[in-house]
mmJSON file of the N, C-alpha and C atoms, coordinates in Angstrom:
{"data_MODEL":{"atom_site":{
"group_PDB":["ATOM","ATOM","ATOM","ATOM","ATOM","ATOM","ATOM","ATOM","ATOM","ATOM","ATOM","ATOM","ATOM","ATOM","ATOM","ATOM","ATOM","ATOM","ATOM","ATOM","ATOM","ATOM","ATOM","ATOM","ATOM","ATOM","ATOM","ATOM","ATOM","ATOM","ATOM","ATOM","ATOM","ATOM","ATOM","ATOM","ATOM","ATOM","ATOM","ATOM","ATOM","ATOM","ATOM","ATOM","ATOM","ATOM","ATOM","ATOM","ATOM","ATOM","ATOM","ATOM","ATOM","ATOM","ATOM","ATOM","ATOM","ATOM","ATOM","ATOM","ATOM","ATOM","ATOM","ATOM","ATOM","ATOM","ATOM","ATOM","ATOM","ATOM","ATOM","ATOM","ATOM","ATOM","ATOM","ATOM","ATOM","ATOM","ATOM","ATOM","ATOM","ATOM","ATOM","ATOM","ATOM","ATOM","ATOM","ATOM","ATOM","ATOM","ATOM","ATOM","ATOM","ATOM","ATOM","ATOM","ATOM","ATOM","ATOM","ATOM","ATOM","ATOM","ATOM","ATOM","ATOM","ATOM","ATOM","ATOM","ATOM","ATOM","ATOM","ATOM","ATOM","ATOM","ATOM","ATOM","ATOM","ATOM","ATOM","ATOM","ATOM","ATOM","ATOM","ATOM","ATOM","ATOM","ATOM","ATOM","ATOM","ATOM","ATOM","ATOM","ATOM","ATOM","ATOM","ATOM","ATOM","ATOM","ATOM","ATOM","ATOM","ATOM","ATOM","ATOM","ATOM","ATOM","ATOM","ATOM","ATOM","ATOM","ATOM","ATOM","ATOM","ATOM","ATOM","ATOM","ATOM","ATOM","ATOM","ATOM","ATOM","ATOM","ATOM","ATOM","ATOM","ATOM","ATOM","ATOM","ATOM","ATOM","ATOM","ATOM","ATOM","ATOM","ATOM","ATOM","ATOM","ATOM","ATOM","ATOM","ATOM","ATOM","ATOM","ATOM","ATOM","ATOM","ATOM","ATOM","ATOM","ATOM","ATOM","ATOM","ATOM","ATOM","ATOM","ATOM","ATOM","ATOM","ATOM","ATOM","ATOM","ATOM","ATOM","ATOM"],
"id":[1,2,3,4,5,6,7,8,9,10,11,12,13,14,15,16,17,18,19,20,21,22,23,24,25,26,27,28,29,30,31,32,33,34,35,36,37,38,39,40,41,42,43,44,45,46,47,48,49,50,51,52,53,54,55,56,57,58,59,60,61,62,63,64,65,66,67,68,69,70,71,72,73,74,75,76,77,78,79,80,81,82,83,84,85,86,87,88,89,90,91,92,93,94,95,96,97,98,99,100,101,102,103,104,105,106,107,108,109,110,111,112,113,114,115,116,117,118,119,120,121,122,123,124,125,126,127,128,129,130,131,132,133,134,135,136,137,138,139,140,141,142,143,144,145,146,147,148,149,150,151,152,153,154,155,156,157,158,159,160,161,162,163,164,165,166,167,168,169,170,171,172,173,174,175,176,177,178,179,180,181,182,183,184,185,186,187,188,189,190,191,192,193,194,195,196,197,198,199,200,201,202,203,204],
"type_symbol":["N","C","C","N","C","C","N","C","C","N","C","C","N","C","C","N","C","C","N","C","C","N","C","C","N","C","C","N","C","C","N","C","C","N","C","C","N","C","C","N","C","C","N","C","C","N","C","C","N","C","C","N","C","C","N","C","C","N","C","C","N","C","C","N","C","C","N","C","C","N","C","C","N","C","C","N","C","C","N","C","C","N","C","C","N","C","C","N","C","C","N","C","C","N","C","C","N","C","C","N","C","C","N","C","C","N","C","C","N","C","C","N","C","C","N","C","C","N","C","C","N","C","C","N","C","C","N","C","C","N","C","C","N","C","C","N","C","C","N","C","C","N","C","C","N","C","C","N","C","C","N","C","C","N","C","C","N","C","C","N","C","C","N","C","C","N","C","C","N","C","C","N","C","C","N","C","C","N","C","C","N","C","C","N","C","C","N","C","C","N","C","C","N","C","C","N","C","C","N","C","C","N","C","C"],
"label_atom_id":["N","CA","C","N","CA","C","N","CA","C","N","CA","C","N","CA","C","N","CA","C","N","CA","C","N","CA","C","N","CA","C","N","CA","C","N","CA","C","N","CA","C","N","CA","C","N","CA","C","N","CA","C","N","CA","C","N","CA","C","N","CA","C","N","CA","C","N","CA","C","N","CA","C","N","CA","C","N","CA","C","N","CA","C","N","CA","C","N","CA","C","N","CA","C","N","CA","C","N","CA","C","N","CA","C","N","CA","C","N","CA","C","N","CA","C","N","CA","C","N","CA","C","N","CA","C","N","CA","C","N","CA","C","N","CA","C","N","CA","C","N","CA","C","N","CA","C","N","CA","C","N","CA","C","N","CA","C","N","CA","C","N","CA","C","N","CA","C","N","CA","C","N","CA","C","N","CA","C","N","CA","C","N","CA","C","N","CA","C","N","CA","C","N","CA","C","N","CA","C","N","CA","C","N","CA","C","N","CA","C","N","CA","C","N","CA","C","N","CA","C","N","CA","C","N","CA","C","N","CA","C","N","CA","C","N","CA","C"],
"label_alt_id":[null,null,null,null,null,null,null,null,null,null,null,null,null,null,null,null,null,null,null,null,null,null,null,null,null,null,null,null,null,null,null,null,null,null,null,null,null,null,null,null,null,null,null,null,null,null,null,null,null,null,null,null,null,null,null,null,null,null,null,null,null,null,null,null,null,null,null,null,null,null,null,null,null,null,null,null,null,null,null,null,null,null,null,null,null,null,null,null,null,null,null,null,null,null,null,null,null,null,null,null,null,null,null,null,null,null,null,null,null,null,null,null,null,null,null,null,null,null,null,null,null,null,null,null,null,null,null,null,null,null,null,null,null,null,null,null,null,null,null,null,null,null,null,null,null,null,null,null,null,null,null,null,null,null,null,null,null,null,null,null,null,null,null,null,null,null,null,null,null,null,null,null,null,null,null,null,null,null,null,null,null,null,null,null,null,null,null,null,null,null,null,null,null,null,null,null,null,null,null,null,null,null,null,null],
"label_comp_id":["UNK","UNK","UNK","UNK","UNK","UNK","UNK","UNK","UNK","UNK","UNK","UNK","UNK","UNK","UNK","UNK","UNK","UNK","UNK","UNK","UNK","UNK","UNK","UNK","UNK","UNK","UNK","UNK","UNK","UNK","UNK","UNK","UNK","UNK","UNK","UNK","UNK","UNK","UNK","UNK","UNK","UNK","UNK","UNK","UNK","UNK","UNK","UNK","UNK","UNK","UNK","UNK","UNK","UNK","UNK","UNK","UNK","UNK","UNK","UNK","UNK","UNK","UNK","UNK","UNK","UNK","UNK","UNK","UNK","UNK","UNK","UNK","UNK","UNK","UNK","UNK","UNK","UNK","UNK","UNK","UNK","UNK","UNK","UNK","UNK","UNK","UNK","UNK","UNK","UNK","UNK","UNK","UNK","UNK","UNK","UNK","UNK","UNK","UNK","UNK","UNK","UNK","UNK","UNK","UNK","UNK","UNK","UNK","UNK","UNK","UNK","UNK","UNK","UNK","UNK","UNK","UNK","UNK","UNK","UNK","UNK","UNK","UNK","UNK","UNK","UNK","UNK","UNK","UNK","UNK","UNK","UNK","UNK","UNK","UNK","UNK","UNK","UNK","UNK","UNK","UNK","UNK","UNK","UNK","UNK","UNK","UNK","UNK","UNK","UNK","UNK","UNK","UNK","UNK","UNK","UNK","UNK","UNK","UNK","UNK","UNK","UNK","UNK","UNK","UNK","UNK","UNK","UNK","UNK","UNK","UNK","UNK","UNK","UNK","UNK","UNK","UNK","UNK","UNK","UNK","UNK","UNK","UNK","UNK","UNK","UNK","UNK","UNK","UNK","UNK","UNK","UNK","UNK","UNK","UNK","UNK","UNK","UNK","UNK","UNK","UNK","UNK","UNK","UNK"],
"label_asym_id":["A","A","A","A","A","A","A","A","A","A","A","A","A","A","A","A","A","A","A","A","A","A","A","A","A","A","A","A","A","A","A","A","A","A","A","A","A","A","A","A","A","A","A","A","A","A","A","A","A","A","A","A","A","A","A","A","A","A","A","A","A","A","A","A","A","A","A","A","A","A","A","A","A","A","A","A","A","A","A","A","A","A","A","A","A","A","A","A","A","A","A","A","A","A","A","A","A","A","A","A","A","A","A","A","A","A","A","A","A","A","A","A","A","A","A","A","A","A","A","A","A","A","A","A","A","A","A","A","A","A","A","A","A","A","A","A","A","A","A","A","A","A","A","A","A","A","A","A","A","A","A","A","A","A","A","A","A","A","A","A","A","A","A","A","A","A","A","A","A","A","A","A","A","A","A","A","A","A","A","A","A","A","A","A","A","A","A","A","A","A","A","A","A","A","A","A","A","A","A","A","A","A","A","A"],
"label_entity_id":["1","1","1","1","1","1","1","1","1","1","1","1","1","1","1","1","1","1","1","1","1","1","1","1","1","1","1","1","1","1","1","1","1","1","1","1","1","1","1","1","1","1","1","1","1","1","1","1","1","1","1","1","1","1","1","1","1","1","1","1","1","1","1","1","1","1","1","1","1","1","1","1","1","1","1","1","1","1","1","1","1","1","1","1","1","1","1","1","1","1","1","1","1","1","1","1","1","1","1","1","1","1","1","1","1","1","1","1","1","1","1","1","1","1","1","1","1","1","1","1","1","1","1","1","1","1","1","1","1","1","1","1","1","1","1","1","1","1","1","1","1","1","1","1","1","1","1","1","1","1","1","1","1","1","1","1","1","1","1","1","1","1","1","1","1","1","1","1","1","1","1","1","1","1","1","1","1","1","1","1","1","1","1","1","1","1","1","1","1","1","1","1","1","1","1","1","1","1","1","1","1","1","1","1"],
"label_seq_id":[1,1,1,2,2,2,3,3,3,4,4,4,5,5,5,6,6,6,7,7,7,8,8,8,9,9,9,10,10,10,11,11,11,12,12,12,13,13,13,14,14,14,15,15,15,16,16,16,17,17,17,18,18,18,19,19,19,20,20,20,21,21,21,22,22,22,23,23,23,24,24,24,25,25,25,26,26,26,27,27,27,28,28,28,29,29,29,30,30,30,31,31,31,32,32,32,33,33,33,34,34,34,35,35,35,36,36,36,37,37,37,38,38,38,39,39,39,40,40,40,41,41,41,42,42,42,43,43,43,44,44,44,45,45,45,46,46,46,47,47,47,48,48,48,49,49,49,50,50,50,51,51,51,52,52,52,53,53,53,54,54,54,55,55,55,56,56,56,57,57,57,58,58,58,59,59,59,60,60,60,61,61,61,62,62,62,63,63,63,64,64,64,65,65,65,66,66,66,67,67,67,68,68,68],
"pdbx_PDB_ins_code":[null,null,null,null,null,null,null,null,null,null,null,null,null,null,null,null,null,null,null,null,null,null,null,null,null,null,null,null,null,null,null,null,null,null,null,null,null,null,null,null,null,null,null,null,null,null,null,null,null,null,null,null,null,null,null,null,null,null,null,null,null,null,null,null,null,null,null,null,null,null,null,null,null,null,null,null,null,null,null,null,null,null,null,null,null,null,null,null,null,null,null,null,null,null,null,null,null,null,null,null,null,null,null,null,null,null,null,null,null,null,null,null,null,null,null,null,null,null,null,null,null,null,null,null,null,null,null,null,null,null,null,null,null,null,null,null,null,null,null,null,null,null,null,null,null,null,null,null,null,null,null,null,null,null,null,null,null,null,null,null,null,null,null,null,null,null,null,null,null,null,null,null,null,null,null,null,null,null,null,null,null,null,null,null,null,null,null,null,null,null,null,null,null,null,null,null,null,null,null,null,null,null,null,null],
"Cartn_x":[-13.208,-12.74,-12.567,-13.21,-12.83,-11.641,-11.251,-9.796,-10.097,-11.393,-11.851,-11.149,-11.802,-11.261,-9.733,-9.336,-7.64,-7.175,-7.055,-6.39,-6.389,-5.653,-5.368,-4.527,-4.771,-4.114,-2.636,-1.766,-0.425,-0.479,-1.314,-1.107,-1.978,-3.172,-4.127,-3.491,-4.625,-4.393,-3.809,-2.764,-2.721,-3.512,-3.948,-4.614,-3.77,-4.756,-3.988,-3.045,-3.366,-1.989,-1.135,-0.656,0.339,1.559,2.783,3.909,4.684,5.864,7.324,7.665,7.21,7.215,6.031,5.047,3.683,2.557,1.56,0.767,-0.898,-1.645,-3.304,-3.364,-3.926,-3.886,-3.261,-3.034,-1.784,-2.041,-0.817,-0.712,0.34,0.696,0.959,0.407,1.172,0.127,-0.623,-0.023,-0.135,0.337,-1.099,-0.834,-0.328,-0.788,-0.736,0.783,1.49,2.807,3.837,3.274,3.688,4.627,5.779,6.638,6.076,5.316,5.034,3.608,2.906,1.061,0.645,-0.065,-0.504,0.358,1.707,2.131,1.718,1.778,1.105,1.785,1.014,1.968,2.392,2.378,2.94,2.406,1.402,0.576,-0.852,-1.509,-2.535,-4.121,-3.551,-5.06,-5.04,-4.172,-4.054,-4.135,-3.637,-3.748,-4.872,-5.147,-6.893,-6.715,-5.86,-5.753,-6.052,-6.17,-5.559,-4.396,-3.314,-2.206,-0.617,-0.175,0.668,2.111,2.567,3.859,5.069,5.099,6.126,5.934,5.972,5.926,6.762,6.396,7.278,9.094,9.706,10.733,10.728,9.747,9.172,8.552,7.93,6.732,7.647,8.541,9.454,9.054,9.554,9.485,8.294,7.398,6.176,4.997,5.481,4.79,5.34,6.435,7.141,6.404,6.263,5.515,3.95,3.781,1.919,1.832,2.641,2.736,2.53,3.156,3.075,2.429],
"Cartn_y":[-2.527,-1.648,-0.237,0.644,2.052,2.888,3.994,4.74,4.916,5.189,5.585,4.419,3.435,2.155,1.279,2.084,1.308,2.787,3.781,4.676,4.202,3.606,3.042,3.977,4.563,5.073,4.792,5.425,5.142,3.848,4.92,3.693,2.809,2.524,1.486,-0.016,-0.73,-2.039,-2.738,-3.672,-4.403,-5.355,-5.51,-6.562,-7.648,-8.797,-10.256,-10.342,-9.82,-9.645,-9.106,-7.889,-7.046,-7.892,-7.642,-8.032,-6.955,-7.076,-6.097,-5.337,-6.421,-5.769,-5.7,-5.853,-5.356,-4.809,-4.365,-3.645,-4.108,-4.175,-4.215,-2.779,-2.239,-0.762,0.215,1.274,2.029,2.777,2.782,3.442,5.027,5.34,6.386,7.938,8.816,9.874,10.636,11.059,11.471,10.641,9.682,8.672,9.286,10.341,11.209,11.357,11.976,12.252,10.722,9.437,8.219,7.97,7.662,7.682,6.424,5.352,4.305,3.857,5.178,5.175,5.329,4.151,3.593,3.124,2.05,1.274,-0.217,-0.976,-2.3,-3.008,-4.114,-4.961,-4.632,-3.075,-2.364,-1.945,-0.916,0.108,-0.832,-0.187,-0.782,-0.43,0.688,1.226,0.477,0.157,-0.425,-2.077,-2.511,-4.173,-4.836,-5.959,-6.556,-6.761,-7.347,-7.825,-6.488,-5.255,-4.248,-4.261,-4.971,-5.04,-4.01,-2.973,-2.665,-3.551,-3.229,-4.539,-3.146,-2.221,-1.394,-0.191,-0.201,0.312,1.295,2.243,3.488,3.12,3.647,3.272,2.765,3.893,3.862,2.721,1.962,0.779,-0.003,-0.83,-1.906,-1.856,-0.501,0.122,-0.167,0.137,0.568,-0.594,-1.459,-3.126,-3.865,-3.415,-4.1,-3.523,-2.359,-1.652,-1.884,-1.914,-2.291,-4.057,-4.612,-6.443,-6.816,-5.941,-6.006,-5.719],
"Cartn_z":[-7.046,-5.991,-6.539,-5.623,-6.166,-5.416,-5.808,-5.633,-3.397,-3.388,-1.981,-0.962,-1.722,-0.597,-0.842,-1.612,-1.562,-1.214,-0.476,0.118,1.708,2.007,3.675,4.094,5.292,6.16,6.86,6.316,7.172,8.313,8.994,10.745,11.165,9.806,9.962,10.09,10.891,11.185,9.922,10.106,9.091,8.523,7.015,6.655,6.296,6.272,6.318,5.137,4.132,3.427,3.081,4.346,4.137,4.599,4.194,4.574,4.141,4.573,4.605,3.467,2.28,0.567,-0.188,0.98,0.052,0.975,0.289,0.941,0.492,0.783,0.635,0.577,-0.616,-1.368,-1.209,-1.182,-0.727,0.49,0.831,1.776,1.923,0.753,0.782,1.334,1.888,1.766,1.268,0.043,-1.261,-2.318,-2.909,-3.998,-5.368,-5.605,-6.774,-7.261,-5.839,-6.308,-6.428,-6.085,-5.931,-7.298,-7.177,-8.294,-9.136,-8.625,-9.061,-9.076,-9.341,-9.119,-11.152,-10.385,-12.411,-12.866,-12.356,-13.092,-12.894,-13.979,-14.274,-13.124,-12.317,-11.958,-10.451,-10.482,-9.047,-8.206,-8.814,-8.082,-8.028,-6.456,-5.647,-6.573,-7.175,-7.618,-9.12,-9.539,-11.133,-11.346,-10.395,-10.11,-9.8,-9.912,-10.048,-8.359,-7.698,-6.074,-5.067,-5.606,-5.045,-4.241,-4.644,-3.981,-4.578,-3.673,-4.022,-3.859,-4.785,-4.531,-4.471,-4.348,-4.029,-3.046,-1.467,-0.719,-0.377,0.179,0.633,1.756,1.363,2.415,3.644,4.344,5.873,6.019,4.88,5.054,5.585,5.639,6.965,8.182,8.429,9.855,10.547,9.602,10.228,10.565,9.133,9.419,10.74,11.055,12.001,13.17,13.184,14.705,14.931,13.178,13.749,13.588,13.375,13.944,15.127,16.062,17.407,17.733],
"occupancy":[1.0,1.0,1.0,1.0,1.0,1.0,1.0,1.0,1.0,1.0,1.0,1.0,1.0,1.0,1.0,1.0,1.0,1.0,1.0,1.0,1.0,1.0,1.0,1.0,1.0,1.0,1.0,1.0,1.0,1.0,1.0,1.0,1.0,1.0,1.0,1.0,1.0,1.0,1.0,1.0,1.0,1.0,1.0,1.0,1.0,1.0,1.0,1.0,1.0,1.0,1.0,1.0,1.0,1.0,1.0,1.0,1.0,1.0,1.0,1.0,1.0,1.0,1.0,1.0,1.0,1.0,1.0,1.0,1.0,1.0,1.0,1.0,1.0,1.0,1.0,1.0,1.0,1.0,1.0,1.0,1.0,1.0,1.0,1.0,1.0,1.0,1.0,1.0,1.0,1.0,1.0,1.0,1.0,1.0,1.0,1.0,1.0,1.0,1.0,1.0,1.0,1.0,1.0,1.0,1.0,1.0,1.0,1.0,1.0,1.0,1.0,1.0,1.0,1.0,1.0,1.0,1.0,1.0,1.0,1.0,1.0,1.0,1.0,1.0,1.0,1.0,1.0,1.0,1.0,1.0,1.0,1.0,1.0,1.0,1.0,1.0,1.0,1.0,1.0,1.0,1.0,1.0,1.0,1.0,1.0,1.0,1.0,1.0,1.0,1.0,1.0,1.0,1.0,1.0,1.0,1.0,1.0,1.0,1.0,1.0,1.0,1.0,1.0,1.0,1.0,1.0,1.0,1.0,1.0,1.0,1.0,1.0,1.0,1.0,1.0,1.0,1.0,1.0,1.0,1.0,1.0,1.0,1.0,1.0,1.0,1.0,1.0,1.0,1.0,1.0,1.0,1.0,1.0,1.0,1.0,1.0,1.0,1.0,1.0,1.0,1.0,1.0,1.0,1.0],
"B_iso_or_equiv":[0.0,0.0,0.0,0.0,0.0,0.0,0.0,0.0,0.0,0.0,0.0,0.0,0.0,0.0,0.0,0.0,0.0,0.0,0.0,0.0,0.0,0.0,0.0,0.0,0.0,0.0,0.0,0.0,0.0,0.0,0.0,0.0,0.0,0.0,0.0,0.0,0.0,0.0,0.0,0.0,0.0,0.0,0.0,0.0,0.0,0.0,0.0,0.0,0.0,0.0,0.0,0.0,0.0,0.0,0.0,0.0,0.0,0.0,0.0,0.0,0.0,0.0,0.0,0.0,0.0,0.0,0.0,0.0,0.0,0.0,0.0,0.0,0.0,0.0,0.0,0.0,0.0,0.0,0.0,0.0,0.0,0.0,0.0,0.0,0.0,0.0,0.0,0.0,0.0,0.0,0.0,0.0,0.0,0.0,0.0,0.0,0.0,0.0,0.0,0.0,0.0,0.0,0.0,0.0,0.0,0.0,0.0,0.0,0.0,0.0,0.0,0.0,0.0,0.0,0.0,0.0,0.0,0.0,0.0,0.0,0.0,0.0,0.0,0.0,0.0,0.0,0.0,0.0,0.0,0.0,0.0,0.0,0.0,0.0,0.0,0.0,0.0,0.0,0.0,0.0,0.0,0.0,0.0,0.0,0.0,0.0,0.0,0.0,0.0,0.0,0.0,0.0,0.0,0.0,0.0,0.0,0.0,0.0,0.0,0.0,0.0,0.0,0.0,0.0,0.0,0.0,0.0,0.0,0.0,0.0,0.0,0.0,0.0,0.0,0.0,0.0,0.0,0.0,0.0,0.0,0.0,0.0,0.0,0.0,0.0,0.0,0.0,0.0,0.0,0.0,0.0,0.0,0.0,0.0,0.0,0.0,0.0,0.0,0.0,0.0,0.0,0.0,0.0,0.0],
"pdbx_formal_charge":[null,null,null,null,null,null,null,null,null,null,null,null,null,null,null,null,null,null,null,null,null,null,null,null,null,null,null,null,null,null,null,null,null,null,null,null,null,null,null,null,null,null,null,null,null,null,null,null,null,null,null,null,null,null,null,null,null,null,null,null,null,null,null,null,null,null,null,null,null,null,null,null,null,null,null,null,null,null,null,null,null,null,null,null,null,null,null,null,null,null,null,null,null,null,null,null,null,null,null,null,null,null,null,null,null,null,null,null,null,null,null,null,null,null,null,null,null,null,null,null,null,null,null,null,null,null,null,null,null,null,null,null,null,null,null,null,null,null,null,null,null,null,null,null,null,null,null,null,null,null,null,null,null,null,null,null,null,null,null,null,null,null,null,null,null,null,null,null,null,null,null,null,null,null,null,null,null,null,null,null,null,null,null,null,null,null,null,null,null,null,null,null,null,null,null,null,null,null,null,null,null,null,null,null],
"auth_seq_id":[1,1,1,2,2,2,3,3,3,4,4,4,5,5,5,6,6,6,7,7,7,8,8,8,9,9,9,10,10,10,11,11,11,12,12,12,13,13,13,14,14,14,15,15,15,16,16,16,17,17,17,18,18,18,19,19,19,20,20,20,21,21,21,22,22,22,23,23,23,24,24,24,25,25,25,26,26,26,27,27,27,28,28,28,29,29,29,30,30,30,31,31,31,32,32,32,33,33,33,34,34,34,35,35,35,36,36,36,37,37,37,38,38,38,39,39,39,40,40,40,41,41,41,42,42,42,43,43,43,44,44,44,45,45,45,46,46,46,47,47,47,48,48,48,49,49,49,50,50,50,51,51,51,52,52,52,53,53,53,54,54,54,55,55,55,56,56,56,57,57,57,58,58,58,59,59,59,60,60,60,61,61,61,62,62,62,63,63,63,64,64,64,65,65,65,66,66,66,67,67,67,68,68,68],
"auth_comp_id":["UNK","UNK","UNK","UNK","UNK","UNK","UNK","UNK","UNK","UNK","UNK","UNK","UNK","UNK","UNK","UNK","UNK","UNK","UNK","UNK","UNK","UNK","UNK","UNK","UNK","UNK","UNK","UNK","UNK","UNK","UNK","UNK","UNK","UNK","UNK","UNK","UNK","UNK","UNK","UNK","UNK","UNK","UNK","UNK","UNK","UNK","UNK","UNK","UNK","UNK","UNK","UNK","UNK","UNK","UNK","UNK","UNK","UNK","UNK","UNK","UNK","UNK","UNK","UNK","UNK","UNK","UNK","UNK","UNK","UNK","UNK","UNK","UNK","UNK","UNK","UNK","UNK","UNK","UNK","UNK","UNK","UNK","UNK","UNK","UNK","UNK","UNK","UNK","UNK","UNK","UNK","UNK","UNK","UNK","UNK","UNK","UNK","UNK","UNK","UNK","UNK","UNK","UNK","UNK","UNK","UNK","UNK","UNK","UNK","UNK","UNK","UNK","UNK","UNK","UNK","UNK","UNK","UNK","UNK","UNK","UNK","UNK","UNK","UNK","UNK","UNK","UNK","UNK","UNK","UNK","UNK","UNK","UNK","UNK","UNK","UNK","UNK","UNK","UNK","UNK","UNK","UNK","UNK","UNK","UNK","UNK","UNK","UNK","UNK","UNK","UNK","UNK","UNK","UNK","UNK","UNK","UNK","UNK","UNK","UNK","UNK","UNK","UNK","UNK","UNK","UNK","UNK","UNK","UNK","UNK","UNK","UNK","UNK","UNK","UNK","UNK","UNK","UNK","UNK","UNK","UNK","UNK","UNK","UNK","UNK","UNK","UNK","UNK","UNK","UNK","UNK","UNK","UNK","UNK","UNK","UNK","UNK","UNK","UNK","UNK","UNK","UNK","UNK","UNK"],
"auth_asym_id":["A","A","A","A","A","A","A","A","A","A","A","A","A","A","A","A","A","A","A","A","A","A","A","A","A","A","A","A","A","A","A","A","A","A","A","A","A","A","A","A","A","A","A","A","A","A","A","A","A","A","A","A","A","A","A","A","A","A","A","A","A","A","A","A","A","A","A","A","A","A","A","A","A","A","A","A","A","A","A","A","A","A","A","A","A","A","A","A","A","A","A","A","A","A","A","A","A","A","A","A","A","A","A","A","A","A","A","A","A","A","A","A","A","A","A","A","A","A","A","A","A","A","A","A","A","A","A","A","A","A","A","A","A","A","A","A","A","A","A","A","A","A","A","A","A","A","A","A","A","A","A","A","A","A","A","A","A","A","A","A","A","A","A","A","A","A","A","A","A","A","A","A","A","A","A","A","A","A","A","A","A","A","A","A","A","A","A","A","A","A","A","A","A","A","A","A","A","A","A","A","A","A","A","A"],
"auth_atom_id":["N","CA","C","N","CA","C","N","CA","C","N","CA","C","N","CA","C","N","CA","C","N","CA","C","N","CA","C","N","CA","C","N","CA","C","N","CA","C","N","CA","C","N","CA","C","N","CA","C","N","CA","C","N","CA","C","N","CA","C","N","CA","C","N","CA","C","N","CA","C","N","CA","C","N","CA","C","N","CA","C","N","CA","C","N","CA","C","N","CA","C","N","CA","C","N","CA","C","N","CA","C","N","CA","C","N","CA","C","N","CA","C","N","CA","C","N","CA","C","N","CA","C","N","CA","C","N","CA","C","N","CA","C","N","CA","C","N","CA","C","N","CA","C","N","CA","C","N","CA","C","N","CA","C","N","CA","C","N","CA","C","N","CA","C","N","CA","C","N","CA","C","N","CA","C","N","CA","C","N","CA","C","N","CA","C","N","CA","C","N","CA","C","N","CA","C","N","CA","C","N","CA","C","N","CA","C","N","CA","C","N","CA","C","N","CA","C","N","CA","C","N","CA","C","N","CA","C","N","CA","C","N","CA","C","N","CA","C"],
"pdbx_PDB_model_num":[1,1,1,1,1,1,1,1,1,1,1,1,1,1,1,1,1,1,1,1,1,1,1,1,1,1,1,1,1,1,1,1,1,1,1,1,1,1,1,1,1,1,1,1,1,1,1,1,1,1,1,1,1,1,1,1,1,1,1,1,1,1,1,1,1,1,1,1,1,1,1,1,1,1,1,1,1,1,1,1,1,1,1,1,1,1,1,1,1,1,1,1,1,1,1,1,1,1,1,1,1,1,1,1,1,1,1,1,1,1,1,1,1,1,1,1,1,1,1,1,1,1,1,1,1,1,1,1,1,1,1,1,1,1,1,1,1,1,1,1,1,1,1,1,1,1,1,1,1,1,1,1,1,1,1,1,1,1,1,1,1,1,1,1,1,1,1,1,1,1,1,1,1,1,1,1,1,1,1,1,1,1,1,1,1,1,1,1,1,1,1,1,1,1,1,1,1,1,1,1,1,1,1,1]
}}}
């Protein structure tokens, strides 16, 4: 996977494995300034799953609104 296709859009559809504390690649707006971009284990672009396991505050909120 390259950096292009794990940048997901805020208000994109959810993929089948997003939940409340994780994300299918990031979804930040600016990954760069991401307090937790390039750490092992955490960040979407550094992990083999492309899965971020530490989402933005707002990410609750927002899984909850695009569920529905």
């Amino acid at each position: 996977m390259n950096e292009k296709e794990l940048k997901i859009p805020f208000n994109a559809p959810l993929n089948e494995v997003d939940t409340e504390l994780q994300t299918y690649g990031c979804r930040q707006n600016n990954p760069n300034i991401c307090g937790n971009n390039g750490l092992a284990g955490v960040c979407a672009f550094v992990s083999k799953d492309g899965i971020c396991c530490k989402s933005s505050r707002g990410w609750k909120k927002q899984y909850q609104k695009l569920k529905v």
